[in-house]
Backbone as a ProteinNet text record, in pm:
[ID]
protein_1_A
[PRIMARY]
XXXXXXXXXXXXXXXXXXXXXXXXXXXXXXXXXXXXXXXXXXXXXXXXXXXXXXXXXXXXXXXXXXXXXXXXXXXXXXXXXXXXXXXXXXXXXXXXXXXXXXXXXXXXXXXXXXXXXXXXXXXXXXXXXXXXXXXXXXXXXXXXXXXXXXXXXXXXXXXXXXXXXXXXXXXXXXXXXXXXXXXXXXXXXXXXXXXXXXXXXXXXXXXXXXXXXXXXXXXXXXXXXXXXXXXXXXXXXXXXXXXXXXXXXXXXXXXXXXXXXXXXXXXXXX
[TERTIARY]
87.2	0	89.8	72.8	130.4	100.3	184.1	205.7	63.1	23.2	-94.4	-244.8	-234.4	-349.6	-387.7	-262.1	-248.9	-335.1	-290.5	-285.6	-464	-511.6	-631.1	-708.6	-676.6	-743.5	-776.5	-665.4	-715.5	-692.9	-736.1	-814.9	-999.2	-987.8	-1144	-1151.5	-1106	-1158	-1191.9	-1109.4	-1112.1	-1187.5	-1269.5	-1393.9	-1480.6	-1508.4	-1610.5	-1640.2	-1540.9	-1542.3	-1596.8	-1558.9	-1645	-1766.5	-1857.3	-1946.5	-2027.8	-1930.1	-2015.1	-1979.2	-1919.9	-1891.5	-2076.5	-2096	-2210	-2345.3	-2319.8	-2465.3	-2433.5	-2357.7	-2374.1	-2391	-2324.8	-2402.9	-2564.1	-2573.9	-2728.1	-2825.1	-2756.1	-2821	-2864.6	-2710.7	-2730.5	-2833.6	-2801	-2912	-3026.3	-3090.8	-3214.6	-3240.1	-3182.4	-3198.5	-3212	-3135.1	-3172.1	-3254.5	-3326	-3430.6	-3526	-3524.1	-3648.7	-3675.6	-3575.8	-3526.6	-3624.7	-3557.6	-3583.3	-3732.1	-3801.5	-3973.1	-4037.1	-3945.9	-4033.3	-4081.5	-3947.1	-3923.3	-4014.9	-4052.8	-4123.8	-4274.9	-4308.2	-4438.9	-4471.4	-4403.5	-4407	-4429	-4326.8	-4390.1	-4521.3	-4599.2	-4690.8	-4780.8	-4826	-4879.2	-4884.2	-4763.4	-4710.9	-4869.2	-4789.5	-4909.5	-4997.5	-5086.9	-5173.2	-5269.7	-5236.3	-5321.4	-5345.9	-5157	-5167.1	-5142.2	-5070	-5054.6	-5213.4	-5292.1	-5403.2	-5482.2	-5512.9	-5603.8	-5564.7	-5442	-5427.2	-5346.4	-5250.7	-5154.3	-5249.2	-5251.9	-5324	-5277.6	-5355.8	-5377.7	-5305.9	-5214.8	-5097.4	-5165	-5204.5	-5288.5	-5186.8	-5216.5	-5110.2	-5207.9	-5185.6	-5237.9	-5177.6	-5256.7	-5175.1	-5313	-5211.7	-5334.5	-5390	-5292.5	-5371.5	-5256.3	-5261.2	-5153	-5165.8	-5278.2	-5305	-5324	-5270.2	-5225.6	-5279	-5194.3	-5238.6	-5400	-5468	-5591.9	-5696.3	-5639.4	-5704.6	-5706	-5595.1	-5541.1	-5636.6	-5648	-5697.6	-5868	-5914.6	-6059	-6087.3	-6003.6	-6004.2	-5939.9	-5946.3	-5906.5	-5954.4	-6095.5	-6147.2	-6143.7	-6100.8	-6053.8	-5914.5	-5855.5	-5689.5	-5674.6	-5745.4	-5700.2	-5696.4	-5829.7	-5845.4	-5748.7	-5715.2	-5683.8	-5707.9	-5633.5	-5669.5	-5803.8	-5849.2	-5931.7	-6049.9	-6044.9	-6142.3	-6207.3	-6085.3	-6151.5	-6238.6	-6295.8	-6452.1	-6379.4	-6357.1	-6367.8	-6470.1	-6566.4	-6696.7	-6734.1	-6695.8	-6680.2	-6601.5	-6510	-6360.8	-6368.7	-6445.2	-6492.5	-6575.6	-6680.5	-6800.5	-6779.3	-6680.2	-6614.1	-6531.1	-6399.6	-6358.3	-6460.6	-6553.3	-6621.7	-6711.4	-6712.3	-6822.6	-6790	-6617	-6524.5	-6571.9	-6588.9	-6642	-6496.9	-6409.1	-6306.7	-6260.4	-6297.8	-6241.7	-6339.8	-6281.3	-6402.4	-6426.7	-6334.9	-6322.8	-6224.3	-6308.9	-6211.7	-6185.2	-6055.4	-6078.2	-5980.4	-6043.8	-5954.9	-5942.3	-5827.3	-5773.7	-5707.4	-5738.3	-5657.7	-5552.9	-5494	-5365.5	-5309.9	-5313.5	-5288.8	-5121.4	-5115.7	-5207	-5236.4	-5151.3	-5176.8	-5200.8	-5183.4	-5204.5	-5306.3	-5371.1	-5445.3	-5417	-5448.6	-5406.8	-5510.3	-5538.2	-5622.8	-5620.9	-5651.5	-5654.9	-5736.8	-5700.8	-5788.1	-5776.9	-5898.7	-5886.8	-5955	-5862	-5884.6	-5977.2	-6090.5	-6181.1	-6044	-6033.5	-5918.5	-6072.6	-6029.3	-6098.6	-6045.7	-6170.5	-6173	-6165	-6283.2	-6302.9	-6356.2	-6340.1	-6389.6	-6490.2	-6575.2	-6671.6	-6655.1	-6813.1	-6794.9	-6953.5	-6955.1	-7065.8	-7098.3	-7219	-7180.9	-7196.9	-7116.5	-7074.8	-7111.9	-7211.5	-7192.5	-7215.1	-7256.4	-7260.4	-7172.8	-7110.4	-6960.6	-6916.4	-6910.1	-6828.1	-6689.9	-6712.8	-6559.5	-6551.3	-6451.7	-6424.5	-6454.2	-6527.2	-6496.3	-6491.7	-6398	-6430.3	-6500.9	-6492.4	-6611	-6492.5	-6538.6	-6474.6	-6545.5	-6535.5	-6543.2	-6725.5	-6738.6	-6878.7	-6970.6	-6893.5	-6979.8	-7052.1	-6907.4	-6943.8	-6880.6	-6924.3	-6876.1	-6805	-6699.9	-6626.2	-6476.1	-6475.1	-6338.3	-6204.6	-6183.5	-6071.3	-5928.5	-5891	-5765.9	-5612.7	-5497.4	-5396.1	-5327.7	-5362	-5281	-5316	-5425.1	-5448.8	-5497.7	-5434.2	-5451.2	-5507.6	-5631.4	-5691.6	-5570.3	-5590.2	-5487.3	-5383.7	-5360.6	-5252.7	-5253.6	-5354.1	-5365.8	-5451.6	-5477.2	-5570.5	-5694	-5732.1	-5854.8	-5963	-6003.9	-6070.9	-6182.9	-6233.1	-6283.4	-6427.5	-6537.4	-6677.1	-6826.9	-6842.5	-6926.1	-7107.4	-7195.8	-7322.1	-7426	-7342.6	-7387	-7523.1	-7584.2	-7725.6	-7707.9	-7590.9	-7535.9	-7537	-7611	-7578.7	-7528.8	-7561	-7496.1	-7461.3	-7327.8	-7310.1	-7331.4	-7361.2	-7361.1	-7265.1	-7209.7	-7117.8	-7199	-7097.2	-7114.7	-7230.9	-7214.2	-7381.1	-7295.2	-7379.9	-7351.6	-7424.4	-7349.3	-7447	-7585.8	-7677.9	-7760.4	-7731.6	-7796.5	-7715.6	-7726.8	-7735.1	-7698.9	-7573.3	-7511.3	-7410.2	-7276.6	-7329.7	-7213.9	-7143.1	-7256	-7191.4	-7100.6	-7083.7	-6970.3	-6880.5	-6873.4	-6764.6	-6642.9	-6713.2	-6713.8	-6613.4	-6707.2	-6618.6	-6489.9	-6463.9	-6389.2	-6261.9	-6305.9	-6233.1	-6172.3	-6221.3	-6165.1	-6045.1	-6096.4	-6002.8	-5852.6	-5885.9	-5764.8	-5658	-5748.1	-5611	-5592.9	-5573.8	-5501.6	-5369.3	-5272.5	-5115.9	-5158.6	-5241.9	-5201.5	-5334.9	-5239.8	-5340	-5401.5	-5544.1	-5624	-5691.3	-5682.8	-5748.8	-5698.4	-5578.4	-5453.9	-5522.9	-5527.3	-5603.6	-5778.8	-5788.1	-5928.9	-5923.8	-5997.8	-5995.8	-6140.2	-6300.4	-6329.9	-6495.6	-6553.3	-6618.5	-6783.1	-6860.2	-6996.6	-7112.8	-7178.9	-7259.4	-7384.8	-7467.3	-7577.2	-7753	-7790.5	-7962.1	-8035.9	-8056.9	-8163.7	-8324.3	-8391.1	-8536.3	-8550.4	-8617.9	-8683.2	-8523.3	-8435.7	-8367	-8240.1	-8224.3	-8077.7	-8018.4	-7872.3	-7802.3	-7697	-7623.3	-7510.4	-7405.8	-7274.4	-7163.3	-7109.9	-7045.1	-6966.5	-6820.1	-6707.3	-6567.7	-6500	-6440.1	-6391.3	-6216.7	-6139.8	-6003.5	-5900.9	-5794.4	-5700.5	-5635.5	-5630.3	-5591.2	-5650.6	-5798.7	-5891.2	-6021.9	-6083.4	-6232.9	-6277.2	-6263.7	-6422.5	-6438.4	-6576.3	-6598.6	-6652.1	-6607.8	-6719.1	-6803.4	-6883.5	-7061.6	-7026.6	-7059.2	-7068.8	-7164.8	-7204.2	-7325.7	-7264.6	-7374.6	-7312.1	-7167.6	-7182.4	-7062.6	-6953.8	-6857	-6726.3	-6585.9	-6544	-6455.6	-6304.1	-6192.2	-6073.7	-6146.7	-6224.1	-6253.8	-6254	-6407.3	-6437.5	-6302.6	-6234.4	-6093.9	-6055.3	-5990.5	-5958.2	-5948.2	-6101.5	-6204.8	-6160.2	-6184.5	-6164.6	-6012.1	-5961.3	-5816	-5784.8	-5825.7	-5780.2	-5853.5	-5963.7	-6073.8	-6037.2	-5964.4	-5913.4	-5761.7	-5695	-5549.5	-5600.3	-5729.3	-5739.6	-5814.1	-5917.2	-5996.5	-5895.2	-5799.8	-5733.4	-5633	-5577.6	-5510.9	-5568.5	-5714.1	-5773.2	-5862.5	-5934.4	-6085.2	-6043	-5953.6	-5910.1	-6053	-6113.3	-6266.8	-6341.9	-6352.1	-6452.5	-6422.2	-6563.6	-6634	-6647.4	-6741.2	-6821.7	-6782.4	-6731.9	-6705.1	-6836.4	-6880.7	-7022	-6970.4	-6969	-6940.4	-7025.2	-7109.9	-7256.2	-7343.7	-7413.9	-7491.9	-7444.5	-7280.5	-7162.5	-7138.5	-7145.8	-7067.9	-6977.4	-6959	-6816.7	-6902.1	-6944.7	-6971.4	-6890.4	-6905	-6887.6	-6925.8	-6869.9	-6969.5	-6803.3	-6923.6	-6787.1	-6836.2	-6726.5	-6762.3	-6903.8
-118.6	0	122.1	229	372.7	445.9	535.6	586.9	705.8	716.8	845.7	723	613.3	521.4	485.2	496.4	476.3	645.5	746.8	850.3	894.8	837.4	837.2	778.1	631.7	508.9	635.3	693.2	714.4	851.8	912.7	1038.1	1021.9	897.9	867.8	786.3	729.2	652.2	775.7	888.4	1007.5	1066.8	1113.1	1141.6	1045.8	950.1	827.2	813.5	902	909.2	1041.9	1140.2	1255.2	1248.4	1162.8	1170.8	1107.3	1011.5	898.2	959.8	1001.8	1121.1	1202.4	1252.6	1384.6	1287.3	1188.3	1134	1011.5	1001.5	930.4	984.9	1147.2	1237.5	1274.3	1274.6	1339.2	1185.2	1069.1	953.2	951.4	1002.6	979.1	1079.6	1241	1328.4	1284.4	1213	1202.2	1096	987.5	924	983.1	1097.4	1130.2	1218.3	1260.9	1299.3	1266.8	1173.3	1046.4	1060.3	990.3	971.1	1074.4	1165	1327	1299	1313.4	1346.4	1207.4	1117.2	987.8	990.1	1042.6	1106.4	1230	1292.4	1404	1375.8	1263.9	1226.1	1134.8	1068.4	976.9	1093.5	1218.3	1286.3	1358.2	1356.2	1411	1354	1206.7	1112	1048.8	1089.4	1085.7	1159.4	1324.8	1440.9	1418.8	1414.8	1466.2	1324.9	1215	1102.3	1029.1	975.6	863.4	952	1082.2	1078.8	1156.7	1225.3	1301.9	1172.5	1067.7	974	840.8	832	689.6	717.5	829.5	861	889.7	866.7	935.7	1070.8	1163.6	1318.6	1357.4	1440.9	1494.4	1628.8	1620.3	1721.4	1852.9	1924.8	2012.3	2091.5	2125.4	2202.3	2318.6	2459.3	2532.1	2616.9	2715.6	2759.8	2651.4	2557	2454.5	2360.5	2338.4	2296.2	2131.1	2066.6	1934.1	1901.9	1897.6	1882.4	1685.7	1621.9	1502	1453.6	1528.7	1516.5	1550.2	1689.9	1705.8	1596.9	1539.5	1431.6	1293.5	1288.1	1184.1	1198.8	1286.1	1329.5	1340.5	1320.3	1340.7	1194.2	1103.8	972.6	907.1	950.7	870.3	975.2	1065.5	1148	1125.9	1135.8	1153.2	1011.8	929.5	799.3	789.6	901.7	889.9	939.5	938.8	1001.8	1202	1262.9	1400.4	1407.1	1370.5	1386.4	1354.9	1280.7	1224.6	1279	1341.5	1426.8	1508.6	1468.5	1564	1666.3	1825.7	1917.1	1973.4	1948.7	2003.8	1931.4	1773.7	1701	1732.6	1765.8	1763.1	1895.7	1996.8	2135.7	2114.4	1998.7	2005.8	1909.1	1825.1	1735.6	1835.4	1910.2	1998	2079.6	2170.8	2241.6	2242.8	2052.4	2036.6	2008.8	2070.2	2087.2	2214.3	2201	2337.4	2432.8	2397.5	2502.7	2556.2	2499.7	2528.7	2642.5	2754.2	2900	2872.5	2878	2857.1	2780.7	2765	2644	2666.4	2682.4	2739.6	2608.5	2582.8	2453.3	2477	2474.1	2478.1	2317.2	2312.6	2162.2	2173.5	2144	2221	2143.4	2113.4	2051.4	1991.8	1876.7	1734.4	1648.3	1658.5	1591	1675.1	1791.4	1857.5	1909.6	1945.9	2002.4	2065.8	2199.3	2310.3	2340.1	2322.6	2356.8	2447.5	2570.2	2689.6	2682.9	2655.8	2634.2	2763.3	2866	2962.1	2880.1	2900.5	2854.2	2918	2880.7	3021.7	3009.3	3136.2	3211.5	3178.7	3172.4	3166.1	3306.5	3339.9	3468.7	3496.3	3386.5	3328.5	3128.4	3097.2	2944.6	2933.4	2806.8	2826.4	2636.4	2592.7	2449.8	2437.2	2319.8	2278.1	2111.2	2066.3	1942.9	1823.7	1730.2	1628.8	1520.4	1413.9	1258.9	1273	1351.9	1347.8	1398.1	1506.1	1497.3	1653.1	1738	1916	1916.3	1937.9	1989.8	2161.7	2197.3	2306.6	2302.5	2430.7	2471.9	2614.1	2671.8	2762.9	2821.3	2992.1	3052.4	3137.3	3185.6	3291.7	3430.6	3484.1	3640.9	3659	3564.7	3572.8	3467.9	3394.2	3380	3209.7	3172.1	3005.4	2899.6	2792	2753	2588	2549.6	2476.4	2388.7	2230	2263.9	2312.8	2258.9	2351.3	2266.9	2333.6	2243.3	2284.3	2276.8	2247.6	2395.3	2460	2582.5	2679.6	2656.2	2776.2	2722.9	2797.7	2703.8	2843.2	2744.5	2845.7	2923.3	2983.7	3095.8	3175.3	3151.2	3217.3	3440.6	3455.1	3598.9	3654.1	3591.6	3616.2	3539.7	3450.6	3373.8	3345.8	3451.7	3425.3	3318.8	3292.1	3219.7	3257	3236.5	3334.1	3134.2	3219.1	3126.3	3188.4	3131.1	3162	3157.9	3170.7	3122.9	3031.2	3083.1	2996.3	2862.2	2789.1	2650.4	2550.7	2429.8	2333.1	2230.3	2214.2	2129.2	2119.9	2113	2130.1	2088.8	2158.6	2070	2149.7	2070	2117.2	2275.4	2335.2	2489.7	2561.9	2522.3	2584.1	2810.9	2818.7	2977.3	3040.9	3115.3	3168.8	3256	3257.3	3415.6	3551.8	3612.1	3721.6	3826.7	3819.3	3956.9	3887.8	3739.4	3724.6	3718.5	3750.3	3744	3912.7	4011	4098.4	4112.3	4028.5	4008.3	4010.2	3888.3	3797.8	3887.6	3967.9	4112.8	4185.2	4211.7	4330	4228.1	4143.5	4081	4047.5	4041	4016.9	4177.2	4244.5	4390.7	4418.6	4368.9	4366.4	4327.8	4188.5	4140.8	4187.4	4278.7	4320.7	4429.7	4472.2	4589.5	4522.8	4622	4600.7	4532.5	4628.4	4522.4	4421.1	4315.4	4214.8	4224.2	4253.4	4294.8	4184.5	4018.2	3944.5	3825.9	3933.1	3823.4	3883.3	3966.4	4001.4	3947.5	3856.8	3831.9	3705.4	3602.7	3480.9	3402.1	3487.3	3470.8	3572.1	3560.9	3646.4	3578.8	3605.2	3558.2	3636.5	3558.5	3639.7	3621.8	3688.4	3661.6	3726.3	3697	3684.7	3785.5	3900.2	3949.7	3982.2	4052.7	4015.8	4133.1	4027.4	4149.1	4106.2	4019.2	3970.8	4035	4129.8	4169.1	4111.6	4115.2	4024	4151.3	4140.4	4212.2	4105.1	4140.7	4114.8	4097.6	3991.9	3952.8	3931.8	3999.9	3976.7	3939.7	3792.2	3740.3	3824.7	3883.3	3929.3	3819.2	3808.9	3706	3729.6	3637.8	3591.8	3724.9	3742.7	3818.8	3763.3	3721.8	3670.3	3732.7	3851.4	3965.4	3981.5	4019.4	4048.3	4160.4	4204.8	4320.7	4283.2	4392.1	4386.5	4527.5	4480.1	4563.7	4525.7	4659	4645.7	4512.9	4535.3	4434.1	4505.7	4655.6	4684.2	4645.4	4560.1	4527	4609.6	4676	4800.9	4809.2	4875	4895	5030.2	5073.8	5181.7	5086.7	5002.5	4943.5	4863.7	4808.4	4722.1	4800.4	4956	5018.6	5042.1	5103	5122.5	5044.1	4961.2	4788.2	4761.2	4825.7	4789	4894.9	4999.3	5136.3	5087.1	5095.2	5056.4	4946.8	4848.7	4728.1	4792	4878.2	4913.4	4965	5080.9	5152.9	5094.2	5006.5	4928.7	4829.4	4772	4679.3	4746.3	4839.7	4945	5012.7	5019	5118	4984.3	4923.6	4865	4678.7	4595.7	4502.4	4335	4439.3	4333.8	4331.6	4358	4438.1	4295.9	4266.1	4123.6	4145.8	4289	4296.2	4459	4475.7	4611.5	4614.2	4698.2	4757.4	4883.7	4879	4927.6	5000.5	4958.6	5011	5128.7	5201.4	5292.1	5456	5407.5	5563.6	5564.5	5474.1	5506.8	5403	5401.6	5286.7	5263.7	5179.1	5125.2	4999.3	4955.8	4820.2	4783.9	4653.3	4590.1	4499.7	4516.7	4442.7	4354.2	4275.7	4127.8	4196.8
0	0	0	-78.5	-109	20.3	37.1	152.9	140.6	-5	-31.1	7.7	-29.7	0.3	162.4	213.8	399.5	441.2	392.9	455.2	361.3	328.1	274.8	348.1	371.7	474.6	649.8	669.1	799.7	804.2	673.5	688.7	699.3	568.2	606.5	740.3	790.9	978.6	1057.9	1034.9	1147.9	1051.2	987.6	946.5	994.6	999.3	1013.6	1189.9	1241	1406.7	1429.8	1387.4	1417.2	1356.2	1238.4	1196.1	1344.8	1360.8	1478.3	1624.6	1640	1812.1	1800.7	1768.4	1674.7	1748.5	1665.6	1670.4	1813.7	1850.5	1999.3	2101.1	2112.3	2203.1	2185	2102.4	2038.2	2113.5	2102.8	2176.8	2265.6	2342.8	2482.4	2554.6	2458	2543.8	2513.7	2407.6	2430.8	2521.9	2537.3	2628.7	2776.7	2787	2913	2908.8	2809.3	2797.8	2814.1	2748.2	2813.4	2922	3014.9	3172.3	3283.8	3212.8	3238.7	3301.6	3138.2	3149.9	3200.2	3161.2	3252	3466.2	3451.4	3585	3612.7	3569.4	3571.1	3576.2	3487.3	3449.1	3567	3661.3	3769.4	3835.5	3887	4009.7	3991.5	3834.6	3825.1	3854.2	3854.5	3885.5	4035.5	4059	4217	4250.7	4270.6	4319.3	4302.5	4154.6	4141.4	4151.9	4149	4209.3	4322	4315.2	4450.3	4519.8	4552.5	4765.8	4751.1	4685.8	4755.7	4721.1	4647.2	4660.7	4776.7	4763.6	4815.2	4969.4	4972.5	5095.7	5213.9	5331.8	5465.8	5466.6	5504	5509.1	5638.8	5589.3	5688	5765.1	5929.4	5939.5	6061.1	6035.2	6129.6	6200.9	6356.7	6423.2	6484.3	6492	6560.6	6640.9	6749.2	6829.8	6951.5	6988.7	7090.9	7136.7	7279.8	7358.6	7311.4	7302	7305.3	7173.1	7107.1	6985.2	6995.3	7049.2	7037.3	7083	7185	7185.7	7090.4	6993.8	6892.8	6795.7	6747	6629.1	6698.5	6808.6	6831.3	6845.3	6842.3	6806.2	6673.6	6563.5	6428.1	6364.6	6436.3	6430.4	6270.3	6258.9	6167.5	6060.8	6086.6	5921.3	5915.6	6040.4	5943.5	5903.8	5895.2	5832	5672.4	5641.9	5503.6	5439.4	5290.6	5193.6	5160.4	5115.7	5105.4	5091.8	4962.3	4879.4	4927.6	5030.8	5104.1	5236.7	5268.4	5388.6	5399.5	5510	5525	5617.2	5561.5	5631.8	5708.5	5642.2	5744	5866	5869.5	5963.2	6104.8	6016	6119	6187.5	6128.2	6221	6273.9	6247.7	6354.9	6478.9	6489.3	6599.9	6656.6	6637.2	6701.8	6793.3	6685	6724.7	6863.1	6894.1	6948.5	7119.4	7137.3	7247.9	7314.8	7426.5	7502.9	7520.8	7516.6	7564.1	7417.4	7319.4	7201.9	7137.2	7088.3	7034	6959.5	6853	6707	6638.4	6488.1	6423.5	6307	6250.3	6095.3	6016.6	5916.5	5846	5704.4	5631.9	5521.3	5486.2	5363.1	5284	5177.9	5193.8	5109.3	5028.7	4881.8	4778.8	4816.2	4769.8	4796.5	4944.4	5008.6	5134.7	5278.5	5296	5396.3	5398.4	5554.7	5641.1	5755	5736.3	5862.7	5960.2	6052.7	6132.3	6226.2	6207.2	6382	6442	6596.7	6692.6	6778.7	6798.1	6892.3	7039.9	7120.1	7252.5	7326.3	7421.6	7513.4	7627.9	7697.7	7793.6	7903.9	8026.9	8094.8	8168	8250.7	8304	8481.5	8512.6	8645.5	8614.6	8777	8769	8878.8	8886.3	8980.6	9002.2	9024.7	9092.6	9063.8	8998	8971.6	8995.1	8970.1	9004.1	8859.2	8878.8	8761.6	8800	8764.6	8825	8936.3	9056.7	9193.7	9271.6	9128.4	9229	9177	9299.2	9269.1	9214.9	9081.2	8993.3	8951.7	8949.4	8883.4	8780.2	8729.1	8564	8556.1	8411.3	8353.3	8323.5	8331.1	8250.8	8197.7	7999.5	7935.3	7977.6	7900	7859.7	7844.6	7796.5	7717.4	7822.1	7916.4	8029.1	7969.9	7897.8	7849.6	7927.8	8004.2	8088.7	8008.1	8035.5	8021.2	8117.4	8066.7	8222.1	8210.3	8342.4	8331.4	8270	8197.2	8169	8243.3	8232.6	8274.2	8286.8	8196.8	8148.9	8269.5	8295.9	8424.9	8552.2	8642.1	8781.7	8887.5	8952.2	9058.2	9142.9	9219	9295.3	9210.3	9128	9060.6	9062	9104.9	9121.7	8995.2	8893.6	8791.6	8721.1	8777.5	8769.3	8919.5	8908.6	9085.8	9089.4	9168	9217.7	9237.7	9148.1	9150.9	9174.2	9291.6	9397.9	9390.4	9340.4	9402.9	9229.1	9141.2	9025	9054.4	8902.9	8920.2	8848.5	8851.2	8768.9	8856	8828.1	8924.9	8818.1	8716.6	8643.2	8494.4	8421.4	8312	8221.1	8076.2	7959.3	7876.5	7741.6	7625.4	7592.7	7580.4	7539.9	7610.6	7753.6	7864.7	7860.9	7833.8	7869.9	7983.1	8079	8185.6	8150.4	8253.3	8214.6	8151.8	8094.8	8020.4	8146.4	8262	8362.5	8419.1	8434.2	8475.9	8410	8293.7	8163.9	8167.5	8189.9	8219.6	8352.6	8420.8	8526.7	8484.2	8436.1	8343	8247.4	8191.4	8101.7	8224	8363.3	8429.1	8464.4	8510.3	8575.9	8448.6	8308.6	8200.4	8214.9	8192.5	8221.3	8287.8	8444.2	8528.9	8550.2	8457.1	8480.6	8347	8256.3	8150.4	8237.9	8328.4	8410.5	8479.1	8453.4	8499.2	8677.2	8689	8843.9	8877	8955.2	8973.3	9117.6	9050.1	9219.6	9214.3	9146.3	9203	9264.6	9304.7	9375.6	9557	9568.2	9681	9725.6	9639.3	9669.6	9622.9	9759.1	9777.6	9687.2	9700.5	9605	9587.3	9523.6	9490.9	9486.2	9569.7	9596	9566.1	9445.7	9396.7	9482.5	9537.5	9599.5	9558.3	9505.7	9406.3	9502.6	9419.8	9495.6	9402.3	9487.4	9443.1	9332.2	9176.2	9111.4	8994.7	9034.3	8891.2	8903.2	9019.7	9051.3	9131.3	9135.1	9220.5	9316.8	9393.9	9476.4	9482.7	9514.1	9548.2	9677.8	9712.5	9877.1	9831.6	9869.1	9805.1	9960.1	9930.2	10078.7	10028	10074.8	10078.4	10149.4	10068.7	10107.4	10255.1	10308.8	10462.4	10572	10559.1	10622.4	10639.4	10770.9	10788.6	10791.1	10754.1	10668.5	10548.3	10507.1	10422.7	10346.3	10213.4	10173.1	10092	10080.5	10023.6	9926.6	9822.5	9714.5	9617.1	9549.8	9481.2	9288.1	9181.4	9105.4	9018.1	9036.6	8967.1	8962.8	8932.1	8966.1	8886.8	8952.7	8847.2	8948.7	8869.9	8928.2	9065.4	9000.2	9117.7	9253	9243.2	9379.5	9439.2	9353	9396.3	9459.6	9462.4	9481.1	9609.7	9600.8	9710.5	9850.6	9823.5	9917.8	9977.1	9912.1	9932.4	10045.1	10043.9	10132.3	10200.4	10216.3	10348.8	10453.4	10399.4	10442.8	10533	10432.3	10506.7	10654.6	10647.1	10708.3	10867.1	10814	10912.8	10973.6	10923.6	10972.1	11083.8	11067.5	11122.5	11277.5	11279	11346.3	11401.6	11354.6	11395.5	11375	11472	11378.7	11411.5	11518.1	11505	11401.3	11309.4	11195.2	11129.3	11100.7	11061.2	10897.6	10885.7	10733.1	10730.5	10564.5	10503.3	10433.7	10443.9	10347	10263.8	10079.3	9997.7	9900.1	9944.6	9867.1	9903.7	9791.5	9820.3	9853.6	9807	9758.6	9888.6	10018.1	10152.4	10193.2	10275.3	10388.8	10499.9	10521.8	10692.7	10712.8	10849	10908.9	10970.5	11023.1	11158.3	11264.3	11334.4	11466.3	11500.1	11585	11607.5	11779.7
[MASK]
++++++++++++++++++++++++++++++++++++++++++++++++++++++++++++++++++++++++++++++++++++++++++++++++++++++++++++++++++++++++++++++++++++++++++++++++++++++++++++++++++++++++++++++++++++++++++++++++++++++++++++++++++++++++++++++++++++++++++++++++++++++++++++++++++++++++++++++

C-alpha cells in the first residue's frame, strides 16, 4: 500500500469518528431525555393522584396545647386520603369541644391540612356538680362555661374564684344568664389591668336578689371579713376595698363585714 493510500485510509476513519462522536451524544441526550420526562411524568402522577387519593392526610395544628388530643378526636378522618376528607366534619367534631371557640380549616394541595384552633381564655372558675360529684370549671369572657384544663390554675392571682352562680350542672357549650355574663365582662376587664387585684381576693360571691338583681360579697385574702358591694365590679371598687381594708385593719381590727354600697363605707364588729 502507497504511503498516499495509507494517509487516505485514515483520513477517512477520522472522518467516520467525528461523523459517529455527533450522533452518539445526540443519543445519549435524548436518552436522558427520556429519563428526564419519565421522571417528571411519575412525580406528576405521584401528586396529582396517589398521595391526595391513596396517601393518609398529613394534618397540622396550631393555636392549641393538646395537639395530640385534637389528632386523636379526628381519628377517623386523618385515616383517610386528602381527597377524602370531610372538612366540614372535622370542624363540627372539634367544634363540638367546650373550651375550644373557634375552628378554621384549610386543605392544602395534595396531602395537607391546617387547622386553627382559637382557645376560650378563661376569666373566672366556679364548681358545679358532675356525676354526683363538685368539679371546677371555667367561665370565658362571654360567660361560656367549660373545664378547666392544665394551662391555668386556681390561685394564681388572675382567675378568681366566683361562687353563688345559678349553675348546678353542666352541659357542652352551657352559657351563663345574660346579667351574669356581664360580670364575666367586668372581671375580664379587670384582669387586663397592669395590676393584679385578684390576687387580693380569695373569692367572689354572687348573691340573688329580688326582682332579677343580684349584689356582690368579696372574701379578701388571709382576712375573715368580708365586703358587700353592689353588682358593679370596676378597678374603682378594687380600689375602694383595698384602702378601706389598710385603714380598718389598722384602726378597727374586730370588723367582721365592710359595706361598699350605696356611695358610703360602713362596718360591723364582732
Amino acid at each position: 500500500m502507497t504511503d498516499a493510500s495509507a494517509a487516505y485510509l485514515r483520513q477517512k476513519s477520522e472522518n467516520a469518528k467525528k461523523t459517529e462522536n455527533p450522533d452518539k451524544r445526540m443519543a445519549i441526550i435524548k436518552i436522558v431525555v427520556i429519563i428526564l420526562c419519565l421522571v417528571l411524568a411519575f412525580e406528576v402522577i405521584l401528586y396529582l393522584f396517589i398521595v391526595p387519593c391513596l396517601a393518609p392526610v398529613k394534618i397540622v395544628f396550631t393555636g392549641t396545647r393538646d395537639v395530640n388530643g385534637m389528632s386523636r378526636m379526628l381519628d377517623s378522618e386523618r385515616r383517610k386520603p386528602w381527597i377524602r376528607f370531610d372538612s366540614a366534619q372535622a370542624v363540627s367534631i372539634l367544634s363540638s369541644v367546650p373550651s375550644i371557640k373557634e375552628v378554621t380549616l384549610e386543605k392544602r394541595f395534595p396531602d395537607h391540612v391546617f387547622v386553627r384552633i382559637k382557645e376560650r381564655i378563661p376569666v373566672a372558675m366556679t364548681f358545679v356538680m358532675v356525676d354526683n360529684r363538685t368539679i371546677p370549671v371555667q367561665i370565658d369572657e362571654n360567660g361560656v362555661l367549660f373545664p378547666v384544663t392544665s394551662s391555668y390554675l386556681l390561685g394564681d392571682g388572675l382567675i378568681p374564684l366566683v361562687t353563688g352562680l345559678p349553675v348546678e350542672r353542666i352541659k357542652n357549650g352551657m352559657r351563663l344568664p345574660a346579667k351574669y355574663c356581664e360580670l364575666m365582662a367586668q372581671v375580664s376587664k379587670i384582669q387586663k389591668l397592669p395590676q393584679r387585684y385578684f390576687a387580693a381576693i380569695s373569692e367572689i360571691h354572687v348573691v340573688p336578689k329580688d326582682y332579677g338583681n343580684y349584689e356582690l360579697i368579696l372574701y379578701p385574702v388571709h382576712s375573715k371579713l368580708r365586703v358587700l358591694t353592689d353588682r358593679t365590679l370596676n378597678e374603682s371598687t378594687l380600689r375602694q376595698m383595698l384602702v378601706v381594708l389598710d385603714v380598718v385593719n389598722s384602726v378597727e381590727p374586730n370588723v367582721t363585714e365592710i359595706d361598699l354600697r350605696y356611695g358610703s363605707v360602713s362596718y360591723k364588729t364582732r
